[in-house]
C-alpha positions as CSV (number, residue, x, y, z in Angstrom):
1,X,-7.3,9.8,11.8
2,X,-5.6,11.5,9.2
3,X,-5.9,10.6,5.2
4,X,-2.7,10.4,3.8
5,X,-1.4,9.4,0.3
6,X,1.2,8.4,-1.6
7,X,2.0,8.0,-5.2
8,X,4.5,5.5,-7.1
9,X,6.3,7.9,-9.6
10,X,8.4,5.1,-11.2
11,X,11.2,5.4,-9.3
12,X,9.8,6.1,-5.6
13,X,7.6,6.9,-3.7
14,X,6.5,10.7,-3.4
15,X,3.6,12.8,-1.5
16,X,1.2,14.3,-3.7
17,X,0.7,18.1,-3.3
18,X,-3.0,17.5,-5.2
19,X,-5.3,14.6,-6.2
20,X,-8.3,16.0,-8.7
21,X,-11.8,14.5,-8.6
22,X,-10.7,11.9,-10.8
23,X,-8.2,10.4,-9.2
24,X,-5.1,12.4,-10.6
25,X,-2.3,12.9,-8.1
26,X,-0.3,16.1,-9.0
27,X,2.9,16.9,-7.4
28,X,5.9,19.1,-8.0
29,X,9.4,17.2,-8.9
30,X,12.6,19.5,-9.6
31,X,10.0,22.5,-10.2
32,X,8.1,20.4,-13.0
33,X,4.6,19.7,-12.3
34,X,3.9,15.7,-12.5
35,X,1.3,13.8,-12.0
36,X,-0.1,9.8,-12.0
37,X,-3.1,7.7,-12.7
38,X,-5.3,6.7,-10.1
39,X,-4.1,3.3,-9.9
40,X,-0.2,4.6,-8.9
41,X,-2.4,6.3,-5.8
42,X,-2.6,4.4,-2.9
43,X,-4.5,5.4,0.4
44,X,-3.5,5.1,4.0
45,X,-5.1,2.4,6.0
46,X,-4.7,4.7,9.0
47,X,-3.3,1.9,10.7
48,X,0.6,1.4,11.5
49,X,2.4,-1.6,11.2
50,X,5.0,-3.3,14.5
51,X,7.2,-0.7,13.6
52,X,5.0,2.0,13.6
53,X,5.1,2.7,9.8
54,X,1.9,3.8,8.0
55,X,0.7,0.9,6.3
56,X,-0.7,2.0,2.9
57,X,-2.4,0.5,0.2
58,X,-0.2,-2.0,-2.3
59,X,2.2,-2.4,0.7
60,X,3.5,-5.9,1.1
61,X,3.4,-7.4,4.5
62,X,4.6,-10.2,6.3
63,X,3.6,-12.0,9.7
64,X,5.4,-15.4,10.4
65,X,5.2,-16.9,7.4
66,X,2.4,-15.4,6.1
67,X,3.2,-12.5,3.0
68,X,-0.2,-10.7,1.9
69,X,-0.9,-8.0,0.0
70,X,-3.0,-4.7,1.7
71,X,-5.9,-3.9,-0.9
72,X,-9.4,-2.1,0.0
73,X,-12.1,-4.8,-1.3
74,X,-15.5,-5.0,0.2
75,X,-15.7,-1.5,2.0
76,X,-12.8,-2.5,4.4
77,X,-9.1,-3.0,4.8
78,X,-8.1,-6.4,3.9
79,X,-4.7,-8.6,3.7
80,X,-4.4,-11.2,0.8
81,X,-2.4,-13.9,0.6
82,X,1.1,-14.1,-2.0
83,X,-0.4,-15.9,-4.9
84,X,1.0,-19.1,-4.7
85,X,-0.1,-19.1,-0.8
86,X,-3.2,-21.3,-0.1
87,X,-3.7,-19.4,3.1
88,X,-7.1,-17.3,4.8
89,X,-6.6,-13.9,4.5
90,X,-6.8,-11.2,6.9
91,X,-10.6,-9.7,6.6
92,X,-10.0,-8.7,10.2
93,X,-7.2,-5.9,9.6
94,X,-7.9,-3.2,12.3
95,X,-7.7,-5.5,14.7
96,X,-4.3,-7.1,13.5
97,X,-2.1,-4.3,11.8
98,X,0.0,-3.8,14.5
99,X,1.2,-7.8,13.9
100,X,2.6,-7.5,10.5
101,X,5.4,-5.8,9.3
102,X,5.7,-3.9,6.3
103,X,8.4,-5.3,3.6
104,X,7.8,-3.1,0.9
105,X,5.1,-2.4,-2.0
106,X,3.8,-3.6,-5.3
107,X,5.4,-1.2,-7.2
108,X,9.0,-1.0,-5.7
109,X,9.2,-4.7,-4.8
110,X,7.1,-7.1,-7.1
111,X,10.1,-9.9,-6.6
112,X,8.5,-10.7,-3.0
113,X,4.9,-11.9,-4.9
114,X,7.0,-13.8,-7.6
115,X,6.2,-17.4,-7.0
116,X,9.4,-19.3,-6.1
């Protein structure tokens, strides 16, 4: 399995050239150096979506009704419910990845956790 990263810059998201011992993702954007904080880093899961996308950290997914949230809590990969859902989550993620589709991230698309 390959590790891969990505980092929100505030615009989009970019592949990191660099991430320091602390968490620092460095990357080179119209010849300037740039980096962001740990928490603007998020980690492949490894795992691709029904599409075949890379599912990453923060992304946003959806399976039938269900919309969750991919976050690494309790030493695994785990898929938790949009707020205002009162549904189980997903502690069982390598097994199901390949059912949900990605819809977009925390950081690009915050409107899709917005309670309605």
């Amino acid at each position: 399995m390959k590790i891969e990263t990505r980092v929100w810059n505030g615009e989009q998201m970019v592949s990191p050239d660099y991430i320091n011992r602390n968490g620092i993702a460095w990357w080179t954007e119209n010849s300037i150096p740039t980096c962001a904080t740990p928490d603007k880093v998020m980690l492949s899961t490894g795992y691709t979506d029904k599409n075949n996308q890379v599912i990453f950290e923060g992304d946003i997914v959806k399976r039938d009704i269900f919309i969750g949230v991919v976050e690494f809590k309790y030493a695994s990969w785990h898929i938790f419910p949009k707020p205002d859902k009162m549904v189980i989550s997903f502690p069982h993620f390598h097994s199901q990845a390949h059912e949900f589709e990605i819809i977009g991230n925390t950081f690009a698309n915050p409107s899709l956790l917005k309670t309605e």
